[in-house]
C-alpha positions in Angstrom: 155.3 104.4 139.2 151.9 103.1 139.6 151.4 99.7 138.7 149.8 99.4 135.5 145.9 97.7 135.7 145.7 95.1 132.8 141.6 94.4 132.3 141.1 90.6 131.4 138.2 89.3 129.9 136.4 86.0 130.2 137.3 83.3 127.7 133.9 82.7 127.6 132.9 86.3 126.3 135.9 86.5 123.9 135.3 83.1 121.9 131.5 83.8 122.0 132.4 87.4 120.6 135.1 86.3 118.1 132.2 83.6 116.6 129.5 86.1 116.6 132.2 88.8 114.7 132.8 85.6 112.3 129.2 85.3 111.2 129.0 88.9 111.1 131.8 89.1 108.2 130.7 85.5 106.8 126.9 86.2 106.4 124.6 89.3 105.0 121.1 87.6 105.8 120.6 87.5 109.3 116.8 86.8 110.8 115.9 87.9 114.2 113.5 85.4 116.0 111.5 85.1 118.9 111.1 82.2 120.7 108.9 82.9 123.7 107.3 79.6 125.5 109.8 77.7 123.0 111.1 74.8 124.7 114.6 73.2 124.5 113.7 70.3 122.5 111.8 72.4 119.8 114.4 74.6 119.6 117.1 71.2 118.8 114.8 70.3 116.5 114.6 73.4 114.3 118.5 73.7 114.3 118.9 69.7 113.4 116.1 70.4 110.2 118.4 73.3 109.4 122.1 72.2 109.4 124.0 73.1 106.9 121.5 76.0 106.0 121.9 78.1 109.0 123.3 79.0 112.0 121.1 79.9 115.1 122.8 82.1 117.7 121.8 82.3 121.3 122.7 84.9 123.6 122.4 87.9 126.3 121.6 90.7 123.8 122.7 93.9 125.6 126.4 91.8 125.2 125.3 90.8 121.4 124.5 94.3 120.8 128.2 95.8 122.4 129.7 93.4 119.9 127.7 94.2 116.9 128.4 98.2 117.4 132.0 97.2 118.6 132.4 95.3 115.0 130.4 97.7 112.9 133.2 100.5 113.9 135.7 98.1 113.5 134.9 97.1 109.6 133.7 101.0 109.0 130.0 99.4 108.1 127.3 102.1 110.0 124.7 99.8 108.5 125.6 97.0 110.5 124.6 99.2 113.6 121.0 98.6 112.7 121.4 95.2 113.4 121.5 95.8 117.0 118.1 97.6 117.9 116.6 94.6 116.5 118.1 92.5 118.8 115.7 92.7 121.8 113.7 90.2 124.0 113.9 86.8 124.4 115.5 86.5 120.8 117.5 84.6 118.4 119.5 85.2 115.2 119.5 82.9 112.6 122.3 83.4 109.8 122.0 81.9 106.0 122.9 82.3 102.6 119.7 80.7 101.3 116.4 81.6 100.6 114.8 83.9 103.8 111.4 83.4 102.9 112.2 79.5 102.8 114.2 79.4 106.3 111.2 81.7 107.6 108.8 79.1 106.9 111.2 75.8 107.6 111.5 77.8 110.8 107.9 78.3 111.6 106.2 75.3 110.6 106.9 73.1 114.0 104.2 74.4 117.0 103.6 72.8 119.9 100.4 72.7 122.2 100.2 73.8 125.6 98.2 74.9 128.4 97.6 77.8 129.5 99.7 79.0 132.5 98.8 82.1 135.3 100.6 85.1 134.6 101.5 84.4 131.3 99.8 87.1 128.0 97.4 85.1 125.9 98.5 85.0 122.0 94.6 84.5 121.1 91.2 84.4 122.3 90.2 81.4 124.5 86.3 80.6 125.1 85.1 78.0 126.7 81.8 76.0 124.8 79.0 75.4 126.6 77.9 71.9 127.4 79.0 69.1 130.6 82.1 69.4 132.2 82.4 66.5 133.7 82.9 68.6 136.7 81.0 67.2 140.7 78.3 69.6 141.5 80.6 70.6 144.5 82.4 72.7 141.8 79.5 75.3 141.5 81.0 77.4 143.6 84.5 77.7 141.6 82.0 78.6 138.5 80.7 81.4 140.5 83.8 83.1 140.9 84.4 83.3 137.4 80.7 84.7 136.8 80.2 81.4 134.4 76.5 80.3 134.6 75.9 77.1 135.3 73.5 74.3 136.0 73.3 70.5 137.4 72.5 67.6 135.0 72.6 64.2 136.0 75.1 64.9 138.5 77.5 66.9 136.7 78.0 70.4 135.9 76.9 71.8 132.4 78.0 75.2 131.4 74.6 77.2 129.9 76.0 79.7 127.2 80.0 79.4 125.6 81.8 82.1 127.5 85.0 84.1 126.6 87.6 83.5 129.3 90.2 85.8 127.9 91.3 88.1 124.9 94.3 88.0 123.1 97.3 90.0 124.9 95.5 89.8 127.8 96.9 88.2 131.2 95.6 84.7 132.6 94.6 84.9 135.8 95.1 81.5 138.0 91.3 80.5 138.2 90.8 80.9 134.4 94.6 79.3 134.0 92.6 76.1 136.4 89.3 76.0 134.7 91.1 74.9 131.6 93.2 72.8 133.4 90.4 71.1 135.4 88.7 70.7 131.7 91.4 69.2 130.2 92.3 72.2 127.1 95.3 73.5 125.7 94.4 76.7 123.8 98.1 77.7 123.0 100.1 77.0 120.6 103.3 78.3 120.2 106.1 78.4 117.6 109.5 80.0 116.5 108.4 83.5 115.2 110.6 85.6 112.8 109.8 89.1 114.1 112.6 90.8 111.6 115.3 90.9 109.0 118.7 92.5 107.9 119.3 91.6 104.4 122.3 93.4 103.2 122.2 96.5 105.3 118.6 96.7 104.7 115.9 95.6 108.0 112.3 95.5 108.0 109.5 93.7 109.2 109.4 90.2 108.6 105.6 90.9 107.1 107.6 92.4 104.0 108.1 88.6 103.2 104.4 88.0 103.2 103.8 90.2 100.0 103.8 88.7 96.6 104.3 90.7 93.4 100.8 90.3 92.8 100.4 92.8 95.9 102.9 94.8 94.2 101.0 95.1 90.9 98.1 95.4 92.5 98.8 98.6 94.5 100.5 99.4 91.3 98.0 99.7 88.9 95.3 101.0 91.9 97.4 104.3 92.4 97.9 104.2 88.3 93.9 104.5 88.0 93.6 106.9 90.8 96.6 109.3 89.3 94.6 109.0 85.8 91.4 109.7 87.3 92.6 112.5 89.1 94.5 114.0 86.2 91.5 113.3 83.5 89.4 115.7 86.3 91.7 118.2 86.5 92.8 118.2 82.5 96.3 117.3 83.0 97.7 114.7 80.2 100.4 112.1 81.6 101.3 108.8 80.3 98.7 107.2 82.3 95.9 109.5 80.8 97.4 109.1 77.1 95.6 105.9 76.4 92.1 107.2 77.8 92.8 110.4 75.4 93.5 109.2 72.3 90.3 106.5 72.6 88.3 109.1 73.3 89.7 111.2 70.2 89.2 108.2 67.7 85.7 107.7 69.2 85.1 111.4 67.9 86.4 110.6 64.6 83.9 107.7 64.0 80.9 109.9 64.8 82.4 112.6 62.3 83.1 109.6 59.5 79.4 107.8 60.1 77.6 111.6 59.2 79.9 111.4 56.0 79.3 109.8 52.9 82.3 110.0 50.7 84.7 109.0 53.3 85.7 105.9 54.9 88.2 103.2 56.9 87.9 99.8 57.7 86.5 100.2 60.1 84.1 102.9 60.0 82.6 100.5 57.5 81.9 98.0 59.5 80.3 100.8 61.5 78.3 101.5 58.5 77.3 97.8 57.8 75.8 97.7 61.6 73.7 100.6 61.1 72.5 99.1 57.7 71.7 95.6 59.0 72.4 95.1 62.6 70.7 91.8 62.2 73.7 90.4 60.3 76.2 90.7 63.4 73.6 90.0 66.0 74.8 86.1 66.3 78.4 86.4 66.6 80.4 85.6 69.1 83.8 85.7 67.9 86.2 88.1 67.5 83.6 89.9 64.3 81.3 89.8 67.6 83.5 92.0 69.9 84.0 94.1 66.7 80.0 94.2 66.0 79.6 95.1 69.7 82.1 97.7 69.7 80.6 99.4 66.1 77.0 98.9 67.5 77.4 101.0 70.2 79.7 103.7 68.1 76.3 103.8 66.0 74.0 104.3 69.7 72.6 107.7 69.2 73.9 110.4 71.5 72.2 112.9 74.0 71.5 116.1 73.0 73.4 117.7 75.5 77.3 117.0 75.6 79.4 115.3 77.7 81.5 116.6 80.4 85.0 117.2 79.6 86.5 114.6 82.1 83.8 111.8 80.7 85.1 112.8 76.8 89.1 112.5 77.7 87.9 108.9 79.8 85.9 107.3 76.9 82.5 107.5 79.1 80.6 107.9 75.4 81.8 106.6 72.1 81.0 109.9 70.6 81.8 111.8 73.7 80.7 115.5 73.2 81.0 115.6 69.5 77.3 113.3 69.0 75.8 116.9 68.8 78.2 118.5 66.6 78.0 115.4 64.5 73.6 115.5 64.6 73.7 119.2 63.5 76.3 118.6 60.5 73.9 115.8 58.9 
């Protein structure tokens, strides 16, 4: 018989891989960060401002992401499989049971300042002003080469007109990456960045954290107004067009009760009072005032010709298409 092969694994991989399968089954809220240009000190930092709230986990993430699918099959959860196409780059996970939009922003708030190095992709826009340098005349020629006009003042180097070295995403090059070294800048500033979350089977973009319900009621009542418009146009009552309807409706009924004599409410006689003395109300500004204001222009006399049908069911005209109607009874 053939002797039998037994595979052994590292005790390395296995306790990493039994402690990441324990977080896993411990924790729903998991944050995936990025932590490019973070140093090893920052890093300490975040985790000692954050014991006791969260865990940060470090690791290679084609092995992270064999465990997570390994465990996902192993607890029958297929949503935990998500988990692992977010894991990609020079990440980290974060696991905690509080808040995520507080760890996000514990996490976050620590930058640090640094210079900019050759090779490296530029996270923003970096000009340099114009103005002296500081900079020996014997310099001019390094100016040149980076097609920066220049000119001699009292025996330094003065940059004419602010020029952009680089864009954001863009790659420094080592003369821009010297310039700024030789000039004494650090444009970069780098921080841990939360790039996206699994909350509970559910992932999405970190930016989902960055809306607030006023967002949400905003976009709410924007696509409520543009449904009502919409169905107003085409004639189509819905709960959002109810409202619209029956003002419209009771604005017809006041220009019907003003051409009557013998018949009245309330408030179609304080219509009536306005158009008898619209002097009386002409002061107020309480709530008699919004009243007054409201009757006075229930009283305006209409067009002759009639409203459209989508300006009667929106209230466009107190008396809609009925002023008319209402002229030829008198």
């Amino acid at each position: 018989m053939a002797d039998e092969v037994k595979r052994t694994y590292n005790p390395r991989k296995t306790a990493y891989a039994t402690r990441l399968k324990g977080l896993l089954d411990e924790y729903t809220q998991i944050l995936i960060a990025t932590v490019d240009n973070i140093g090893s000190k920052q890093l300490q930092e975040a985790r000692m401002e954050l014991r006791g709230r969260a865990e940060f986990l470090f690791g290679k993430n084609t092995m992270i992401r064999k465990i997570v699918r390994d465990h996902a099959k192993e607890v029958g959860n297929p949503d935990l499989e998500k988990l692992a196409g977010l894991v990609e780059g020079n990440s980290c996970m974060v696991f905690t049971k509080e808040s995520i939009i507080g760890i996000r922003d514990k996490m976050t708030e620590r930058e640090i300042q640094a210079a900019a190095k050759a090779g490296t992709m530029a996270p923003c826009q970096v000009s340099v002003p114009a103005g002296p340098t500081g900079m020996e005349p014997t310099m001019t020629s390094f100016f040149q080469s980076l097609n920066i006009a220049t000119k001699i003042n009292r025996g330094q180097i003065d940059i004419v007109n602010p020029v952009v070295l680089f864009e954001e995403g863009e790659k420094v090059g080592e003369s821009q990456a010297a310039l700024l070294s030789k000039l004494g800048l650090k444009p970069f500033f780098y921080k841990i960045k939360v790039v996206s979350v699994y909350d509970n089977g559910n992932t999405y973009s970190s930016d989902v954290l960055d809306i607030t319900p006023a967002d949400v009621a905003s976009a709410f009542f924007s696509a409520a107004n543009q449904m009502a418009a919409l169905c107003l146009e085409i004639d189509y009552p819905t709960a959002v067009t109810v409202p619209h309807s029956i003002l419209a409706a009771y604005k017809n009924i006041l220009a019907v009760g003003v051409a009557l004599e013998n018949y009245s409410w309330d408030n179609l006689k304080l219509v009536k009072e306005i158009l008898a003395d619209p002097s009386k109300f002409a002061g107020s500004g309480g709530g008699g005032g919004g009243g007054g204001g409201a009757a006075a222009e229930a009283a305006a006399p209409e067009p002759e010709e009639s409203s459209s049908k989508s300006s009667e069911a929106g209230g466009g005209g107190l008396f809609g298409g009925s002023g008319s109607d209402s002229d030829s009874s008198s």
